[in-house]
N, C-alpha and C positions, 0 to 999 in steps of 0.2 A: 566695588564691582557692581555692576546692573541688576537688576533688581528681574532680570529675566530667569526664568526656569531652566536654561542650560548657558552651558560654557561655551565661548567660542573661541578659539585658538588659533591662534596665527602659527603658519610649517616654518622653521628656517632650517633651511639645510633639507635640498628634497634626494637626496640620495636614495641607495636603495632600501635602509634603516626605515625611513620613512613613509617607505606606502604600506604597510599592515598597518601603520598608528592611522594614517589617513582613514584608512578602508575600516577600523575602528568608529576614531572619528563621527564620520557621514553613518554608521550602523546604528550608534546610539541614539536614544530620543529624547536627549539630556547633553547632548553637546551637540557642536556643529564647526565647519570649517571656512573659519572667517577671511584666510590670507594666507599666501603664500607668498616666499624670496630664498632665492640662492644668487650666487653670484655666477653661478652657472648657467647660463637661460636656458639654454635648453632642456637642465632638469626642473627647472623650475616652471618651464610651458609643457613638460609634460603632465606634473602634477595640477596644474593650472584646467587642462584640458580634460583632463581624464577623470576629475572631479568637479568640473567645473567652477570653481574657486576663483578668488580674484588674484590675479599677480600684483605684487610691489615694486617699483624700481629700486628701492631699496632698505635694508632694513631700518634705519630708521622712517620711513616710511610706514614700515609695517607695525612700529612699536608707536608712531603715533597717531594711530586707528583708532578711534574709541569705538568701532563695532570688536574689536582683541581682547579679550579680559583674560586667555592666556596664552602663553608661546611657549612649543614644543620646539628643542633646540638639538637638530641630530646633525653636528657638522665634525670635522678630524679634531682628533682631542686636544690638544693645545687650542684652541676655538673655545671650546666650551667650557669655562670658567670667564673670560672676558665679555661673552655673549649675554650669560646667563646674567653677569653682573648690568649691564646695558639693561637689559630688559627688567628685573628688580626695579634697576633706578627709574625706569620709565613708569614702573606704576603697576609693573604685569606679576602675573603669579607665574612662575617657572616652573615644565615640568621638561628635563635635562637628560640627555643619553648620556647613559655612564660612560666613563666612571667620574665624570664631572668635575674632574678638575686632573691635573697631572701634578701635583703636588698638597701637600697639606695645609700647607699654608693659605695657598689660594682658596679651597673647601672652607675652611674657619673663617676665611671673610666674607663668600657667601654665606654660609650660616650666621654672621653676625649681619650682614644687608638685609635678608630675609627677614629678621627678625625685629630687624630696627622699623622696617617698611610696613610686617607687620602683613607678609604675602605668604603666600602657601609655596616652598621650594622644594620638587621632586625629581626623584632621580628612577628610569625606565628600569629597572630591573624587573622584567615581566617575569623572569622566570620562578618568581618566587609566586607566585599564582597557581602556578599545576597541581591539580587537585591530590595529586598523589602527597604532595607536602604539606598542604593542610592535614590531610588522616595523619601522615608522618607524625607532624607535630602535635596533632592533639594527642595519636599513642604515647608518646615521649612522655606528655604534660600527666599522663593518666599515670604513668609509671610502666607502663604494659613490655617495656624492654629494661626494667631497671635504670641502674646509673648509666649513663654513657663511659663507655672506658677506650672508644676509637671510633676514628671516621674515615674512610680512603675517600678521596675526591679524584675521578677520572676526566683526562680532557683529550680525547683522540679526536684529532680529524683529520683528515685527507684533503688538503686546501690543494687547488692546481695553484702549483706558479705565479701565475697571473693576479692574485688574489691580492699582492700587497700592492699590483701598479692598479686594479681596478676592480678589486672587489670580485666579490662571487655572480654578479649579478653582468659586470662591466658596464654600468648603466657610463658613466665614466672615467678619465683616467688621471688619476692623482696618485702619487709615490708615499703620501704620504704615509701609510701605515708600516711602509718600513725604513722610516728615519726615526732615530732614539729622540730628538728633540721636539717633534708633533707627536709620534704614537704615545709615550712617555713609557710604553711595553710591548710585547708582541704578544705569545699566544694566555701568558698569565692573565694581563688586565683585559686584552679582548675577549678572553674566553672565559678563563677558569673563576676570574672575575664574578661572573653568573650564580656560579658553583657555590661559591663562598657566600655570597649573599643568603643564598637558600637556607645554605646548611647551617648559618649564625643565624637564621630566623627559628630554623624547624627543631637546634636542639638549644636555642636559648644559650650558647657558650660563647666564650670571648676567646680568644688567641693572644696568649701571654710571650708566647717567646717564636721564634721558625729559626731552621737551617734548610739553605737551600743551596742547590746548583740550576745554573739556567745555559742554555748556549743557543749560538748558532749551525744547525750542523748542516741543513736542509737547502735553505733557500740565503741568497745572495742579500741579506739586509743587514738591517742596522740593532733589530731588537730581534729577542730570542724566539726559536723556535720549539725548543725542546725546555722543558724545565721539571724539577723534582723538588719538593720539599718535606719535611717534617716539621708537623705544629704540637705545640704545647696551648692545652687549652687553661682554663683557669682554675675548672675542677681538676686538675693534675692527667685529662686524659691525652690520649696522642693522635694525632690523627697523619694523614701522608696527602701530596698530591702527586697528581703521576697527568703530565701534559704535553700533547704533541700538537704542532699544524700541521705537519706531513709526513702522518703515518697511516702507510700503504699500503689499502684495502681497508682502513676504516671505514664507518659508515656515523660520524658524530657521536662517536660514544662518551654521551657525557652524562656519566653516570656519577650517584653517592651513596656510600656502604654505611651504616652505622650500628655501631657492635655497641650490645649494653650488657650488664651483668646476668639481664634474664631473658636474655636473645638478639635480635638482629633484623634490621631493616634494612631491603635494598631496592633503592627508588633508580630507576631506569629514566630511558633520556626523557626528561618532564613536555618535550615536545610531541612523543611516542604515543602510545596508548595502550602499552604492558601494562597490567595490572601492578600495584605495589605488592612485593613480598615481603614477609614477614614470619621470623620463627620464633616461636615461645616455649622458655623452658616451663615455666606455669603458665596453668589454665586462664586466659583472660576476656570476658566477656564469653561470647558465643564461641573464641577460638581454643581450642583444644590445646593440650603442652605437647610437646618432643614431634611437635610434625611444623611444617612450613604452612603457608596459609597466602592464597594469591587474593589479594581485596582490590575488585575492580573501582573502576575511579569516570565518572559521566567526564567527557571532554569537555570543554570550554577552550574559548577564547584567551589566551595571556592576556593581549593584545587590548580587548577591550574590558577583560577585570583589570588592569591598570587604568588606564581611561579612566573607568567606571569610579573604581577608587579615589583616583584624584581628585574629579569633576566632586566627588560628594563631600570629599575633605573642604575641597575652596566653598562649596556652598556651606557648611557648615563652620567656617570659619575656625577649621582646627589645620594641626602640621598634617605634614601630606603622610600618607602611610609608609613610602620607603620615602625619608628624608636624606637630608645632608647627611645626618649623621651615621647612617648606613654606608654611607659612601665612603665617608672618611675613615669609618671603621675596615672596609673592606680594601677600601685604597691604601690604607696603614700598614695591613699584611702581607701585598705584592710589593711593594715599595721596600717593606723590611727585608721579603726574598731577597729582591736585586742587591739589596747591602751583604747578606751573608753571604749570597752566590761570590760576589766582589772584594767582601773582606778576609772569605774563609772563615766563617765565625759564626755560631749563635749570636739573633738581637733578639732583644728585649722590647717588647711592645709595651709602650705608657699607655 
């Protein structure tokens, strides 16, 4: 990499995913936006214009910039594992919209390109960033709610219609996220996805086994709309998910409960700015036992403590903070759903 004091990165894939990382990006004083390509032009001379960035006619164009030292890759999810691999072998540090590959297999060979190359490979899960999860996790680590013995993970939202032909934005129109063999899921790995990542950050456990059901009951596609599971974590706790795209009158509630032997955490949509709740059966720190306790939380950016994060990972020449291996862990669990929804049956996570 250049011996410059920030990163510069090349956009591929300028959907609507892509302009908070852009708007990111251009914000920080330690990165910068070296290139843009889609195969789109027109979203791709919007973000062209609108940042004033240079266009590519194509990406390999764009991957062989030596002003690029990394590429942010936000295109339909069968894309992003062949993309990410492109750009590895070019020479670039990846950092990838989840859930980064649509199979496991393909994730293990990014992690082994990565590795071989010797490049920083990361995956956007910004929402492990909301300050409410950092306090989460450090009460957890402190012990301030005992052992964990549940987790409910919520994913309601009220998606119009029109969301699997073009998105929430309609910036343009592509089917793909509701065909089973590009999305590789519907509202699990596009939403609940997030969820998961958070909640294996913030209480440190792993998901030993799930049972699930998924369907379609809502909208006219190929992957599910509604889905339910129960997990088995590794310390023998349990936890559930409970997932909609179109449910009526929601407002994004994507919320995560976590019950411990000496109380309860309940972190609200990490987009939001509720304060975290928190109840203690004993007294801990400044907080009092047998009452609830609302711990306000300074907002930030997701958007650019990813960013911020990565950029500092590749400059110091360590793994990215949410890596592969997040992915594949998190990829491992909806992917398991879809088998027991399918097979009728508890799996078994390796």
């Amino acid at each position: 990499m250049p011996e410059a004091t920030y990163l510069r990165f090349g956009i591929v894939g300028c959907g609507t995913a892509s302009i908070p990382v852009c708007e990111a990006i251009a914000a920080l004083p330690f990165t910068e936006l070296a290139a843009v390509y889609d195969v789109n032009d027109a979203l791709a001379n919007d973000i062209h214009q609108r940042f004033g960035v240079r266009k590519t006619e194509t990406f390999d164009e764009l991957l062989a910039d030596s002003a690029v030292d990394a590429v942010y890759i936000a295109v339909p999810h069968y894309l992003l594992a062949p993309l990410t691999q492109q750009a590895l072998k070019a020479g670039k540090h990846a950092l990838t919209e989840k859930p980064l590959a649509i199979s496991l297999e393909d994730v293990g060979k990014l992690i082994n390109l990565a590795s071989a190359r010797q490049l920083s490979l990361g995956v956007f899960f910004e929402m492990r960033y909301a300050p409410a999860h950092a306090t989460a996790r450090q009460l957890i680590q402190a012990g301030a709610i005992g052992e964990i013995i549940g987790v409910r993970i919520q994913t309601l939202i009220d998606k119009p219609m029109t969301y699997w032909q073009s998105g929430y934005a309609n910036r343009s129109t592509n089917p793909w996220r509701g065909i089973k063999a590009q999305a590789g899921g519907g509202v699990l790995l596009m939403n609940t996805s997030h969820l998961l990542d958070a909640m294996l950050y913030i209480t440190g456990l792993t998901v030993v086994s799930v049972a699930g059901e998924v369907g379609t009951l809502a909208a006219n596609v190929e992957v599910e709309d509604m889905a339910s599971a129960t997990l088995r974590f590794n310390n023998g706790s349990i936890g559930s998910i409970m997932a909609g795209a179109h449910i009526r009158g929601a407002h994004h509630e994507e919320c995560c409960d976590l019950y411990g032997t000496q109380g309860q955490i309940r972190l609200s949509d990490p987009y939001g700015s509720d304060p975290l709740q928190v109840y203690l059966k004993q007294p801990f720190g400044e907080y009092a036992a047998e009452q609830w306790h609302a711990i306000p939380t300074q907002p930030v950016s997701l958007y650019e403590r990813a960013i911020e994060e990565f950029a500092r990972a590749v400059h110091s020449g360590q793994c990215a903070p949410i890596d592969a291996q997040a992915a594949r862990q998190v990829l491992s669990i909806v992917l398991a759903i879809y088998q027991s929804a399918a097979e009728k049956r508890t799996i078994t996570i390796s």
